[in-house]
C-alpha positions in Angstrom: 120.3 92.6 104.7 119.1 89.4 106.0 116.1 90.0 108.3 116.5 88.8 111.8 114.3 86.1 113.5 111.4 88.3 114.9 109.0 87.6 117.7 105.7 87.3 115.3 107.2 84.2 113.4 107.2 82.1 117.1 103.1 82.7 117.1 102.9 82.2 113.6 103.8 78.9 114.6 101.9 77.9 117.1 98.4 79.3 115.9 96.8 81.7 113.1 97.3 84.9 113.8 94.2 87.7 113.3 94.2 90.8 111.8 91.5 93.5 111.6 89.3 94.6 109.1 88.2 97.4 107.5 89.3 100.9 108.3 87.0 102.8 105.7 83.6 100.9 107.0 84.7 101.8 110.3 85.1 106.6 109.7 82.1 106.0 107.7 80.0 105.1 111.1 81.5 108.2 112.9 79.8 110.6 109.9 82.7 113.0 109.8 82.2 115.9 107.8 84.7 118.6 106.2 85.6 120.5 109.3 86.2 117.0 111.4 88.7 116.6 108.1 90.4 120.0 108.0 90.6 120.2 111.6 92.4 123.4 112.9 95.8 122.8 111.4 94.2 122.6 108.0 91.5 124.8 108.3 92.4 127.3 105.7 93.8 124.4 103.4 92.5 125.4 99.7 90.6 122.1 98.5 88.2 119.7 100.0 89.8 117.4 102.5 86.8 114.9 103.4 87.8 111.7 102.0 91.5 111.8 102.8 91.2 109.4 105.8 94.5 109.4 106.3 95.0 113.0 107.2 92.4 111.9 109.7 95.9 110.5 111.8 96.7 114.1 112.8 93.2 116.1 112.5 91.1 112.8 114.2 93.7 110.8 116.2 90.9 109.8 118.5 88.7 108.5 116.1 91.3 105.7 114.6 92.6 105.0 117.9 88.9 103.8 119.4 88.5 102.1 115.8 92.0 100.2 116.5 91.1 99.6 120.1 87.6 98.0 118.6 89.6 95.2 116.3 92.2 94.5 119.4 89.2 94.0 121.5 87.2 91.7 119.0 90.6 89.3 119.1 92.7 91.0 116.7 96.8 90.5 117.0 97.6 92.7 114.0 96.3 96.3 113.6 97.0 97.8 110.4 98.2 101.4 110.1 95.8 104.0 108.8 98.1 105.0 106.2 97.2 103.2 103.1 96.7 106.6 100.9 99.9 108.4 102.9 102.1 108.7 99.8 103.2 111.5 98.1 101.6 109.8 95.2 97.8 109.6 95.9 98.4 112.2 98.6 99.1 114.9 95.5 95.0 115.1 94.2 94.6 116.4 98.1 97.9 118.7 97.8 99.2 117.2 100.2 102.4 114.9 99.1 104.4 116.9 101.9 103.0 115.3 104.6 103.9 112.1 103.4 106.3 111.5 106.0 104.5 113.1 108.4 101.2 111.0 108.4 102.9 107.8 108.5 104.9 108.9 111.4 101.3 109.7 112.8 99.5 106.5 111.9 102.2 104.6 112.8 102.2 106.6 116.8 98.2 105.8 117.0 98.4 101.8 116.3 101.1 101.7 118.5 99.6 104.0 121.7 96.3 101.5 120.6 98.3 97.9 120.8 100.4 99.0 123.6 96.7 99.3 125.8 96.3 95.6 124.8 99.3 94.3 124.8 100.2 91.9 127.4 103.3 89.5 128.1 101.3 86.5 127.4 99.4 88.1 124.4 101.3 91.0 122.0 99.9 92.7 119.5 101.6 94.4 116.5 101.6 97.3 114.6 101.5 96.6 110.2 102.7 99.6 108.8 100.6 99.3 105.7 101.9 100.5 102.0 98.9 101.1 100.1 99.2 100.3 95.9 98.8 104.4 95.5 96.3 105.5 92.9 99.2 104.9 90.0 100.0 102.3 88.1 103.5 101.8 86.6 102.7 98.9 84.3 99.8 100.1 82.7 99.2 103.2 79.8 97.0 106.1 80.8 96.5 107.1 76.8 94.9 104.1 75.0 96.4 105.6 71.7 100.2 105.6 73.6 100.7 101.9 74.6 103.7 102.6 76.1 103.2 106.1 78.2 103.4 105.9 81.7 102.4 108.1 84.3 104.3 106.8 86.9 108.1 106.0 87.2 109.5 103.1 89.3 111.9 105.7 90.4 109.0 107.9 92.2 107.2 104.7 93.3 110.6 104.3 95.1 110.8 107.5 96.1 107.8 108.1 98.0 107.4 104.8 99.2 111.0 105.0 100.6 109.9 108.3 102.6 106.8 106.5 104.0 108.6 103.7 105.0 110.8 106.2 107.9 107.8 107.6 109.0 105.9 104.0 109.5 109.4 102.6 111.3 110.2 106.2 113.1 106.3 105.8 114.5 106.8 102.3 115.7 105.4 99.7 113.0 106.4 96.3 114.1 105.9 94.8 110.5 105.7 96.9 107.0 102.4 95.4 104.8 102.6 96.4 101.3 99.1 95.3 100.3 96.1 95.6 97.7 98.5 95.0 95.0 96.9 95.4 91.7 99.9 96.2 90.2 103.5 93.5 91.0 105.7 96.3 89.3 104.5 99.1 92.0 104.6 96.1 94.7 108.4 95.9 93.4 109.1 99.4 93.7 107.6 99.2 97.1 110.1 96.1 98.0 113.0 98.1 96.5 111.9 101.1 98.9 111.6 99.2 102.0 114.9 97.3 101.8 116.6 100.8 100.6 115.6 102.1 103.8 116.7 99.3 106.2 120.3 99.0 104.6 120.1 103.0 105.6 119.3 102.2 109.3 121.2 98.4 109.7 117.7 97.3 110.9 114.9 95.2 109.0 111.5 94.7 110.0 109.4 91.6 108.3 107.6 92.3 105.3 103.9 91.4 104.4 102.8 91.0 101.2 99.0 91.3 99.6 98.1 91.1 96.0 94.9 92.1 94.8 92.6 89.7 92.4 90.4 92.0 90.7 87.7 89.6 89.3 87.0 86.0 88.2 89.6 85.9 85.7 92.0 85.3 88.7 94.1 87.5 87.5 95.8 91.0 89.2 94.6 94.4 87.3 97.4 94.2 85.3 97.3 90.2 84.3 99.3 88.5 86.4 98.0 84.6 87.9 98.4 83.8 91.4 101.8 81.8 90.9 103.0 84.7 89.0 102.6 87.5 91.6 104.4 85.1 93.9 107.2 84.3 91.6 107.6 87.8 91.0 107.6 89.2 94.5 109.5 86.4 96.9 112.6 87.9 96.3 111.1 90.0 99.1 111.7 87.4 101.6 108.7 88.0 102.9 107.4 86.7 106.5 104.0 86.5 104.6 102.5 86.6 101.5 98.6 86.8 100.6 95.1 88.2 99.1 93.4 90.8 99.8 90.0 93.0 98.7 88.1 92.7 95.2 86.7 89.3 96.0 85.0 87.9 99.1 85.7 85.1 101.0 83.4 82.5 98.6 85.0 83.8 95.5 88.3 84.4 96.8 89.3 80.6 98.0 90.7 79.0 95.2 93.7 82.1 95.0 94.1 81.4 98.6 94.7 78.0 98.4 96.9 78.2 95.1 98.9 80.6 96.9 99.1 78.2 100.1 100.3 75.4 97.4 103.2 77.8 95.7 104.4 79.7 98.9 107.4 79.0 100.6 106.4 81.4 103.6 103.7 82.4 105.7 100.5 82.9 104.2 97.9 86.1 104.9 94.0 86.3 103.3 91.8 89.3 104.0 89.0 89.3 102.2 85.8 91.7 101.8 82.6 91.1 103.2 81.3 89.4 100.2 80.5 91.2 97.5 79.3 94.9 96.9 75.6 95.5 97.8 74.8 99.1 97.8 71.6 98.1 99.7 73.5 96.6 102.2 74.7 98.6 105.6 78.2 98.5 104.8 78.0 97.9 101.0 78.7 94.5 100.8 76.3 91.4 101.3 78.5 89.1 103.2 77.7 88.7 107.2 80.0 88.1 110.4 78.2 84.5 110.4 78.6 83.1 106.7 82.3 84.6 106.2 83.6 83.3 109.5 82.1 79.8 108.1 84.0 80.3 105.1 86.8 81.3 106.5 86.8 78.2 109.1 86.8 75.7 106.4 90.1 77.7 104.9 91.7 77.1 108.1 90.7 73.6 108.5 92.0 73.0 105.0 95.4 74.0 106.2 95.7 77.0 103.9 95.7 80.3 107.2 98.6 81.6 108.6 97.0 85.0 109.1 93.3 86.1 108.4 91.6 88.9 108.8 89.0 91.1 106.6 88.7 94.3 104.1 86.1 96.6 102.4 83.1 95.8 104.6 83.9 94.2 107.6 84.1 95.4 111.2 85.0 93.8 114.4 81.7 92.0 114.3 83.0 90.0 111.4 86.7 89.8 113.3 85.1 88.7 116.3 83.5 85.9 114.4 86.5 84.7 112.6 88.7 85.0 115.4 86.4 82.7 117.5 85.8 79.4 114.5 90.3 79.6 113.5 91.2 79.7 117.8 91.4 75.8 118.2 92.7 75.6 114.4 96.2 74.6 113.8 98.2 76.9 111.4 99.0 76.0 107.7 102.8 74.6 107.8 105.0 76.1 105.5 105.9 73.4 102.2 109.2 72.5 101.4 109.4 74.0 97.7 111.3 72.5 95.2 114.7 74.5 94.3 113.7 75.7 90.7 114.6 79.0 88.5 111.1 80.3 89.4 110.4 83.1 86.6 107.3 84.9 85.2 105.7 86.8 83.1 101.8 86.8 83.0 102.1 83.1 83.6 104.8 81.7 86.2 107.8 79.3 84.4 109.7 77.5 86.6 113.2 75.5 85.9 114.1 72.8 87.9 115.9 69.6 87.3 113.7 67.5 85.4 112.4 70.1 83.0 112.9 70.2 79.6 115.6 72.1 77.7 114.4 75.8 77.3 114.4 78.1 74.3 115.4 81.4 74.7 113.8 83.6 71.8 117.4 85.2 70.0 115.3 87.5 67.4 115.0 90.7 69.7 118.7 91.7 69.2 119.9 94.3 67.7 123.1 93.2 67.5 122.1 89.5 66.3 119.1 90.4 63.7 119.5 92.8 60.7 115.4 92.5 60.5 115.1 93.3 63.8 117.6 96.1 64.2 116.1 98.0 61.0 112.3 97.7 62.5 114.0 99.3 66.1 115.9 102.4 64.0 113.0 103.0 61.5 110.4 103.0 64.9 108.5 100.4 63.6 107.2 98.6 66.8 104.4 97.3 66.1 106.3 94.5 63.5 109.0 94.4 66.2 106.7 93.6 68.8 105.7 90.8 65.5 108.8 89.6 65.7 108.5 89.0 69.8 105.3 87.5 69.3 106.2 84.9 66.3 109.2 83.9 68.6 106.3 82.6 71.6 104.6 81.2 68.8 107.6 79.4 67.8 108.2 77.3 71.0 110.3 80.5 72.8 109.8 79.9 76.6 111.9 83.2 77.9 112.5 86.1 75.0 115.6 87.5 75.3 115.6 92.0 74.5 118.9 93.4 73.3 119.2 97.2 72.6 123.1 97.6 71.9 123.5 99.4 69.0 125.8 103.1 68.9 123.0 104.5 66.7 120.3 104.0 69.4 119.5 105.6 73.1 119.8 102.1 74.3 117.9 102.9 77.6 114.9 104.9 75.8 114.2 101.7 73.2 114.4 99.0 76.1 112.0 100.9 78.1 109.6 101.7 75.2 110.2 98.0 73.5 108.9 96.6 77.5 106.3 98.8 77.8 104.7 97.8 75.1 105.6 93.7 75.2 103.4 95.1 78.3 100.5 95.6 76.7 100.3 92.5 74.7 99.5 89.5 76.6 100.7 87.1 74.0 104.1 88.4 74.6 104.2 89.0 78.1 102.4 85.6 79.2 106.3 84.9 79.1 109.3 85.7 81.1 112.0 87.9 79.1 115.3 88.1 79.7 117.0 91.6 79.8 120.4 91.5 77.4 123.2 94.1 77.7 126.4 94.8 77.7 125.6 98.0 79.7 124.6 98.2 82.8 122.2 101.4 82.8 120.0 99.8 80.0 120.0 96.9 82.1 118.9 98.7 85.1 116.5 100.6 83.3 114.8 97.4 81.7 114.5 95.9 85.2 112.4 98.9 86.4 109.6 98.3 83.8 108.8 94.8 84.3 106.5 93.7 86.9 107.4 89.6 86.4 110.5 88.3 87.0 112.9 88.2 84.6 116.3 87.3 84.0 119.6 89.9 83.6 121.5 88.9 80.6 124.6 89.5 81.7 126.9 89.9 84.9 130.8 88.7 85.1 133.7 89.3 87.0 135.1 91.7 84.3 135.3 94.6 85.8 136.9 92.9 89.6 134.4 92.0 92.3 133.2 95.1 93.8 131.5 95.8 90.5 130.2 92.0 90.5 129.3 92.7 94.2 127.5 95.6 93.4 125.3 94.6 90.4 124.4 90.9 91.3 123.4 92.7 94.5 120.7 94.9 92.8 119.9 92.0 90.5 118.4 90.3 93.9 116.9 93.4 94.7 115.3 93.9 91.5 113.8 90.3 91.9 115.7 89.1 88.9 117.7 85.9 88.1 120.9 85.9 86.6 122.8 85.2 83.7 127.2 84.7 84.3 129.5 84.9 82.4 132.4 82.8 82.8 134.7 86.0 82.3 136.6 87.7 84.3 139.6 90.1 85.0 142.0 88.5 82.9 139.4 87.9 80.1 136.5 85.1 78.6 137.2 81.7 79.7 137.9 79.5 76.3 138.7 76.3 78.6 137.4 74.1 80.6 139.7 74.1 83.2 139.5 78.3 83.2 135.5 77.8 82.7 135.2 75.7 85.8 137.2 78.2 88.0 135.7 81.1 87.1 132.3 79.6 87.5 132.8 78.3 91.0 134.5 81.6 92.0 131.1 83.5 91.1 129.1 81.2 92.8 131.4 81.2 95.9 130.5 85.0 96.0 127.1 85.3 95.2 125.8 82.7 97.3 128.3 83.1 100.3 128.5 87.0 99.6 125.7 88.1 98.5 123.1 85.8 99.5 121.6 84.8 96.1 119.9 81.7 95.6 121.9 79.2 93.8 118.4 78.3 91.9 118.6 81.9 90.0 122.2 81.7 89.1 122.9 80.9 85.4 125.6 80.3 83.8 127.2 80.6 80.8 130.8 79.1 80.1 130.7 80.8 76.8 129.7 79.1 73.9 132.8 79.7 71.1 132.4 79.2 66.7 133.9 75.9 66.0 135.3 74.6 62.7 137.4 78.1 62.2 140.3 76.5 61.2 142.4 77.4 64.2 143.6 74.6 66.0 142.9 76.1 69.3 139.5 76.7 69.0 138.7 72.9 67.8 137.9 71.9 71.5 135.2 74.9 72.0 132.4 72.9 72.3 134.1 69.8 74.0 135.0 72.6 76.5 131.8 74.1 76.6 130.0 70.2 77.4 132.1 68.8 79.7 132.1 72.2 81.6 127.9 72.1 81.7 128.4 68.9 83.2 131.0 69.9 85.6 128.6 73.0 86.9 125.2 71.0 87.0 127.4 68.3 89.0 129.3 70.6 91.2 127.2 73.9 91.9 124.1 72.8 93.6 120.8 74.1 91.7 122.6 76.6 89.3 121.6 76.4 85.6 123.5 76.5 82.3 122.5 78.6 79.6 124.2 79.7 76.3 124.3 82.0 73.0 123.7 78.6 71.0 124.3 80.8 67.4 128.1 81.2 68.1 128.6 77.7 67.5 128.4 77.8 64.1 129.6 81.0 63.2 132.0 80.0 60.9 129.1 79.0 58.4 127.3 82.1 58.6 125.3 82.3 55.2 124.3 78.3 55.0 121.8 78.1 57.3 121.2 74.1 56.5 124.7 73.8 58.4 124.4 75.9 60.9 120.8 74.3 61.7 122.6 70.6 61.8 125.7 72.2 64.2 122.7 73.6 66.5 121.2 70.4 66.8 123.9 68.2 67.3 125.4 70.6 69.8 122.5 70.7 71.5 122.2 67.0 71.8 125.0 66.9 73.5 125.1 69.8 75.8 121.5 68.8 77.1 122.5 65.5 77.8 125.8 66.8 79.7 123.0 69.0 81.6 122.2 72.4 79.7 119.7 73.9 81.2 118.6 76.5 78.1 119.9 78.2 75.4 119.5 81.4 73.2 118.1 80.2 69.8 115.7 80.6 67.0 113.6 78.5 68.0 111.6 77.8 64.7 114.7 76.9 63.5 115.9 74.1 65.6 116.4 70.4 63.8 115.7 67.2 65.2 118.6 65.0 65.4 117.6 61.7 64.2 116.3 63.3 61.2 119.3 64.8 59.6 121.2 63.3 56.7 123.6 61.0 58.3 126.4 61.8 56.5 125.5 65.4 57.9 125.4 64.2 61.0 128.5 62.3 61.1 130.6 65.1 59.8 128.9 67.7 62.4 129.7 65.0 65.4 133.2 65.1 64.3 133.2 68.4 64.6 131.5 69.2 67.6 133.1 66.4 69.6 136.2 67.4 67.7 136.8 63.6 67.2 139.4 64.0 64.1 141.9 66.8 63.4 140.8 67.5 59.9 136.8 67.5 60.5 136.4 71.1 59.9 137.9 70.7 56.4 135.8 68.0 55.8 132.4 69.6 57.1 133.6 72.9 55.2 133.7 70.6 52.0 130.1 68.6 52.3 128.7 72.8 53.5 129.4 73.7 49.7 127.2 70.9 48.8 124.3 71.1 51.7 124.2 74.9 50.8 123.9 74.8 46.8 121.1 71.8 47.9 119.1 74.2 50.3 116.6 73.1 52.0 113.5 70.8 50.0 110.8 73.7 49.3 108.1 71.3 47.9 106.3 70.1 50.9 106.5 66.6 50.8 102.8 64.8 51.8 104.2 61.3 52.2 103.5 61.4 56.3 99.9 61.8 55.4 99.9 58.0 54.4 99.9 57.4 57.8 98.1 56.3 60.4 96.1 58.9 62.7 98.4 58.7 65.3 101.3 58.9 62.9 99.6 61.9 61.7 99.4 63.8 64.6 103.0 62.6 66.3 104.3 64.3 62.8 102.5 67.2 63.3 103.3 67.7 66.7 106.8 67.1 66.0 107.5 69.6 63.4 104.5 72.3 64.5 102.7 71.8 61.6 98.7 72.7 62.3 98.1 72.5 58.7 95.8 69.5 59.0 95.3 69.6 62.3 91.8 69.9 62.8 91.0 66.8 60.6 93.4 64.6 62.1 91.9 65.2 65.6 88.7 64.9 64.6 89.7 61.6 62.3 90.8 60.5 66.2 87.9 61.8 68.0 85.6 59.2 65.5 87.7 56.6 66.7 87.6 57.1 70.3 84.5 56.4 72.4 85.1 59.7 74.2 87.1 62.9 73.3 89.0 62.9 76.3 90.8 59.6 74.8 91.5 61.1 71.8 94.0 63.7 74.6 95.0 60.6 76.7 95.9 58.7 73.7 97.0 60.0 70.2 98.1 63.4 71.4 99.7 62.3 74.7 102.0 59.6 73.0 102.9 62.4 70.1 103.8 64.7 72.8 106.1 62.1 75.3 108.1 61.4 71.1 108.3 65.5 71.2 109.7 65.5 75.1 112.3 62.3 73.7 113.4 64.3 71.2 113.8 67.7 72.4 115.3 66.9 75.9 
């Protein structure tokens, strides 16, 4: 449900906003020991308690209340809930996931009695009900020798974050902070909860968001870049989005201010207090002084909407930063550029201007006898192969297909992405989740932590099925693939593509609220040349219907199956590589977006035998009545020819430049190594050999290829 305009976001405007610091610095000061813990209630409670500081919301109320009323009194507008272990998750090593509810409720109560002192018409102060990561972690394997184990199901995530999430809004949270992410799929799960719970209650509440950079890779603990996290989790909405933990304020900037650039919303940094010193009073080395100055230069760079601190601080060092961001304007929020923003490890974004997109086909059951044997015989490790050569290839999204009667379609997507999860070459890249059925869909979508993209939904089935799926699609975080098909079937013309295509867009952006930049379509790409009159227009249809869409639907895409094309030549793969190509020409000049294809097997269109050309283009553009007979004809030729299997070595005659503009062109890396350094001996520094030779061979690849 859309969330409603809330009073935070007016002082968001006006001035950065301060939240508190650490809660664990803070009980450690107090000294409590294992009866303060246990407390009466839990007195006879049969394992250790001391540790579980967030039991300490029912046995120590006192104690988190003076340590909230310390932050509000050092300036800070935000107290966060002591609740960031109160899931039935990490709350099981205590034995304790029954009070998972209970405890949020309570931690919730205390910030709330705590701001409420504070509080005054002129100054508010707000309650974060905070989601902590849990000690779980859904993307990763706990058994090195089992890749794609997990010990954790989104489902539970959901679960137990769902039942923290009442307690936090039945105890008065003004705001719900899911934060230290380490892991974007458990942050997902957590999102899922949240918004699970206000459709339940017809109520929202904002939503901050904190991801966790674990060291100087600048990566999350399970590999995702700054841009990526965000890609993955705006779907959210959020009122913020930030950094928090791991890193202090020195090492942390550069995050910060990438996520300032990529963010579309509010943006949040809580940092520790440097970095850990177990010499140091509160195990970390920073002081009040240095990180406030740190901090001050953040704010005066324009990146702060919200600041505050973690592990190590106190209201010493919120007192500090509070006083150098007071007279500090707040970053404004950047117009962001309507694109397809996607991820993997790495983020991918479509927009207007980019390039065409290959959409590895090889990871289909249903579309590769190679890869459909490896799935059956359980031989992942060459599947995964397969994914991998595909990224190799050029393939900017890989698209996963499980549909086969023999297989438990849900069990092989989820193992297949689990362990594309542990194999950063694969998973640097979005994937796109292919099905015709729903549940496998759905249970791909709950195992990857980027965002990806649902392959398909339609109007098939009416629209309360389309309602209902392209509703979860959003709440997954997913971009989608439509078909142009509906009740009365697949649309094969244009005037049926166009209809049914603005009819889905009508609903889902009107309806359902999805952004127009995640919508995809696919007006069905039909084999040509079949020798059925009917279907000589396919492709026409297909072009002048891309162009339609892109003109028409504001910032939705165009995508394909680019393989049906040329169906009717299965078996003579010279063809049916010319009939790619020369469709593709076209349909990216009409505006196709991106396309499912092999993408090591995609021609260049200048370079085919003209005669080849010609006789495809008649085809294609079904410019005579009998051009499938003819191009049937010459394929009995072009196929007894094959393709030239002695490597011809005239290109290396050549100048450099030639060289390398060859090379880049066709991916050869062959010679590679000698031709740049051949370049570098030519240039009076290296970086002209990357300015010059290898820039212009690159702008010939963009020409070509879109």
């Amino acid at each position: 449900m859309p969330r409603q305009p809330h009073p935070i976001e007016q002082l968001l405007q006006q001035r950065i906003l301060i939240l508190d610091g650490a809660m664990g610095t803070m009980i450690q000061r107090y000294k409590l020991g294992e009866a303060d813990y246990r407390g009466t209630r839990f007195a006879d409670w049969p394992r250790d308690l001391k540790g579980n500081n967030d039991l300490l919301v029912i046995t120590k109320p006192e104690v988190i209340k003076a340590i909230h009323c310390e932050y509000l009194t050092a300036g800070a507008d935000i107290i966060e809930t002591n609740t960031f272990g109160a899931n039935a998750t990490t709350l099981n090593a205590y034995g304790m996931a029954e009070f998972n509810y209970e405890l949020n409720v309570a931690g919730a109560r205390v910030a709330r009695e705590a701001c409420d002192q504070f509080a005054t018409a002129d100054r508010p102060r707000f309650v974060a009900g905070v989601l902590g990561p849990t000690d779980k972690t859904a993307t990763i394997s706990p058994d090195v020798n089992d890749p794609a184990a997990r010990n954790i199901s989104f489902d539970k995530l959901v679960a137990d974050y769902a039942e923290a999430t009442r307690g936090l809004m039945d105890g008065g949270a003004d705001l719900i902070l899911i934060e230290t992410i380490f892991d974007t799929l458990n942050a997902k799960a957590a999102i899922f909860a949240v918004k699970l719970v206000f459709e339940e209650r017809g109520t929202s509440l904002p939503i901050m968001i904190s991801g966790t950079i674990t060291d100087a890779s600048g990566r999350t603990l399970t590999g995702q870049v700054t841009e990526a996290f965000y890609n993955s989790l705006a779907h959210a909405n959020p009122i913020s989005i930030g950094l928090n933990c791991a890193l202090g304020a020195a090492e942390l900037r550069q995050y910060v201010e990438e996520m300032s650039r990529v963010a579309n919303c509010y943006v949040s940094a809580h940092p520790n207090a440097g970095l850990p010193n177990p010499l140091a009073e509160t195990g970390y080395d920073d002081t009040p002084e240095n990180m406030s100055g740190h901090i001050k230069e953040w704010a005066q760079s324009g990146l702060l909407n919200i600041v505050g601190g973690c592990c190590g601080t106190s209201p010493a060092f919120i007192k500090a930063i509070a006083n150098v961001v007071k007279d500090v304007p707040p970053r404004k929020i950047r117009d962001i550029a309507h694109e397809c923003r996607l991820s993997g490890l790495e983020p991918f974004n479509i927009g207007d201007d980019s390039l065409f997109v290959n959409v590895g086909e090889r990871c289909n059951v249903t579309g590769s006898a190679r890869f459909k044997r490896l799935i059956l015989e359980a031989q992942y490790d060459e599947a995964l192969e397969v994914a991998k050569q595909q990224v190799e290839t050029g393939a900017q999204v890989i698209d996963i297909n499980m549909d086969e009667a023999m297989l438990d379609g849900e069990a092989a997507m989820v193992k297949f992405l689990n362990l594309i999860a542990s194999e950063p070459d694969i998973s640097k890249v979005p994937l796109m989740i292919d099905s015709s059925k729903w549940s496998i869909i759905e249970a791909g979508l709950k195992c990857v932590q980027g965002k990806s993209i649902v392959n398909s939904i339609s109007l098939k089935e009416g629209e309360e099925k389309f309602l209902q799926q392209a509703r979860l699609v959003r709440q997954y975080g997913a971009a989608a693939v439509v078909m142009a098909f509906d009740e009365q079937g697949q649309a094969d013309t244009y005037q049926r593509k166009t209809d049914i295509c603005q009819r889905c867009y009508d609903i889902l952006v009107n309806q359902v609220g999805f952004p127009p930049e995640d919508i995809i379509f696919d007006p069905n790409i039909f084999a040509i040349a079949t020798g059925i009159e009917e279907h000589n227009n396919y492709a026409v249809d297909f072009i002048n219907a891309t162009a339609w869409i892109r003109k028409n639907l504001p910032y939705a895409k165009v995508s394909g199956g680019v393989s049906n094309v040329s169906f009717s030549f299965r078996g003579n793969e010279p063809v049916r590589e010319a009939i790619h190509t020369v469709f593709l020409y076209h349909a990216i000049k009409a505006g196709m977006n991106m396309g499912i294809v092999n993408a090591g097997q995609l021609g260049v269109y200048e370079e085919i035998p003209k005669d080849l050309r010609d006789a495809v283009e008649d085809v294609v553009l079904n410019r005579h009545p009998d051009a499938g007979e003819k191009l049937v004809k010459m394929a009995e030729s072009v196929k007894s020819g094959g393709k030239e299997q002695v490597e011809d070595l005239e290109w290396r005659k050549g100048t450099v430049q030639e060289r390398l503009t060859h090379a880049l062109v066709r991916g050869i890396t062959t010679y590679i190594v000698e031709d740049t350094e051949e370049a570098r001996l030519q240039a009076r520094f290296p970086v002209e050999v990357i300015e010059g030779p290898l820039m212009t061979g690159m702008n010939v690849v963009g020409d070509l290829f879109g």
